[in-house]
N, C-alpha and C positions, 0 to 999 in steps of 0.2 A: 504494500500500500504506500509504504514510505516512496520506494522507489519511482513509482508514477506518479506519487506527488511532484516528485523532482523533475521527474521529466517535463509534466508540463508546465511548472514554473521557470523550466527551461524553454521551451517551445515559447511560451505566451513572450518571454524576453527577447527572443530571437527575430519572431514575427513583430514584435512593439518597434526594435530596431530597424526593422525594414521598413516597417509603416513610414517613423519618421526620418527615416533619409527619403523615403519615395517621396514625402511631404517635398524635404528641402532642393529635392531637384524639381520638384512642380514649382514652388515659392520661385526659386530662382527663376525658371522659365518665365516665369509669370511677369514678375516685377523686369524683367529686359522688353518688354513689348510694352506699348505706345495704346494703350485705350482709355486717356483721362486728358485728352484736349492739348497736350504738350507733345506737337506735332516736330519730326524734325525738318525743316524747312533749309533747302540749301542757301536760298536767298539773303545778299546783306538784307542785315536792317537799318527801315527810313527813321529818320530821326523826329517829322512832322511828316502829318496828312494833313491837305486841305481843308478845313471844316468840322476837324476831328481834335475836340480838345481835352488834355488831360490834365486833370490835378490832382493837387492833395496825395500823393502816391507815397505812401509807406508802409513800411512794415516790421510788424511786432516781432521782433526777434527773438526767442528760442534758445537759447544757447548751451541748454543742455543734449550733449551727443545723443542723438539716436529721435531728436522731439523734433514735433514741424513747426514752422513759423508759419505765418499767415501773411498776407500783402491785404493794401486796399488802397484804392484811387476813386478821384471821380471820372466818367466818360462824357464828355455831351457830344451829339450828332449832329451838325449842322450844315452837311452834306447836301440836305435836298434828295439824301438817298438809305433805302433804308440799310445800316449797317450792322453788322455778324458779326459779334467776337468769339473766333473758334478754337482760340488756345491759346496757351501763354508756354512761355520755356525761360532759363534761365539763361542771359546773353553770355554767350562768350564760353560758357563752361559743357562738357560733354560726361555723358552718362558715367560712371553711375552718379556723378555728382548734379546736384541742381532739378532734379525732377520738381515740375511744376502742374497744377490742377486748379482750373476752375470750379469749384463746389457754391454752396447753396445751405442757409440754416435757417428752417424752418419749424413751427411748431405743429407739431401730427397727435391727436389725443393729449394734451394738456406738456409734451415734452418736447424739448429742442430734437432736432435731428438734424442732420450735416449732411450729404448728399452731394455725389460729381453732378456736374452740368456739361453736358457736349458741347453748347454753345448758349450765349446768350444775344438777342436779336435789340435792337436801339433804333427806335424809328427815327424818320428826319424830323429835325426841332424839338427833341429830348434827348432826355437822360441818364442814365445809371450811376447810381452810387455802392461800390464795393465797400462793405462800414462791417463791422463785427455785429452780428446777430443777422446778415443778410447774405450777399455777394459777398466773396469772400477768392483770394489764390491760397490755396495751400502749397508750403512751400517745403521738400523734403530733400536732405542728403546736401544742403549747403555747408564752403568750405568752413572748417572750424578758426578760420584765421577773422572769420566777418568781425565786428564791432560795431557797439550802438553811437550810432553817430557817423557813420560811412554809409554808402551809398552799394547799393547793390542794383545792377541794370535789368530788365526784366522785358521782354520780346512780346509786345499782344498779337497775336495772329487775326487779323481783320478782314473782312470781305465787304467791298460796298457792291451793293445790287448781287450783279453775276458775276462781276470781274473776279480774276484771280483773286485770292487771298494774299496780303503783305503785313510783313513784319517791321512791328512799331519801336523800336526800341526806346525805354523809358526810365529812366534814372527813378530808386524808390530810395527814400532814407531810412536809415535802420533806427528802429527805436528800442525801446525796453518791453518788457513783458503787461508792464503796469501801465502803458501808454494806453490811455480809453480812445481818445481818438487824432492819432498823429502824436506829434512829437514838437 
C-alpha cells in the first residue's frame, strides 16, 4: 500500500512538472505575439498631425520591477475627419522591453474592471481624455533606468478616415505613483 502511495505521489509530481513547463512555453508563446493594439509599424514616427492635438501626456510611473505603469493624455480631432487610434508602442525601444496597450476601466455590477481596447474611434470636432478610472495605456517591461521626472516617448498609431494608419510620436512625463492627475 505504502509502495503505491509512493508511486503516485510520484506520478502526480512528474505530470505537475510537465503541466507547468507546458504552461511556460504557452506563456512564453503567448506574451511574443502582438494582440493588444501595440502594433509593430516599420514606419518613422511624425512628430504632428494636422488637426490632431495632444496634451497633458503623462505617466504614472511604477517603479517596482515586474508592475505596469499607466500613460494618459488628452486627444482632440479637429481633422474634419473621423479618426482611429489603433495602438500605441513604446518609441524607440524593441521587444521584450516597452510593451504597450490601450485598455478601458469601467464599472460592471457595482466593480471596476480594466479591459484591452482594439481601438478607440474620435469623431471630427471632439475628444478623448485618457485620465485614470477611464482610457487609460498600460504600460509593461519598461527600462529600469526610467525616473520620475524624464520623459518617456510613446508612438499613437492613428488612422484618419481610410488612409493608412501613422505613427504619432509623443513625449509623456514621468510622474510618481501618487500623481492623481499629471505631474
Amino acid at each position: 500500500m505504502k509502495r503505491e502511495n509512493d508511486m503516485k505521489t510520484r506520478l502526480n509530481a512528474f505530470c505537475g512538472g510537465v503541466f507547468i513547463a507546458m504552461g511556460c512555453l504557452l506563456a512564453t508563446a503567448f506574451a511574443q505575439h502582438d494582440h493588444h493594439g501595440s502594433s509593430n509599424m516599420e514606419t518613422a514616427a511624425r512628430t504632428s498631425i494636422e488637426g490632431v492635438i495632444i496634451s497633458d501626456a503623462w505617466v504614472r510611473l511604477n517603479q517596482m520591477t515586474g508592475r505596469p505603469s499607466a500613460g494618459y493624455f488628452s486627444l482632440r480631432n479637429n481633422t474634419g475627419t473621423t479618426l482611429t487610434l489603433t495602438g500605441v508602442q513604446v518609441g524607440g525601444l524593441s521587444a521584450p522591453h516597452g510593451r504597450a496597450m490601450l485598455h478601458q476601466t469601467t464599472a460592471v455590477d457595482g466593480r471596476m474592471k480594466m479591459s484591452h481596447v482594439a481601438m478607440v474611434t474620435i469623431e471630427p470636432d471632439t475628444g478623448v481624455d485618457f485620465a485614470p478610472g477611464g482610457f487609460h495605456i498600460m504600460l509593461h517591461n519598461l527600462p529600469a533606468d526610467l525616473s520620475i521626472g524624464g520623459m518617456l516617448q510613446l508612438d499613437l498609431l492613428l488612422q484618419l478616415g481610410t488612409d493608412a494608419a501613422v505613427s504619432l510620436r509623443v513625449p509623456f512625463k514621468l510622474c510618481g505613483l501618487a500623481s492623481a492627475m499629471g505631474c
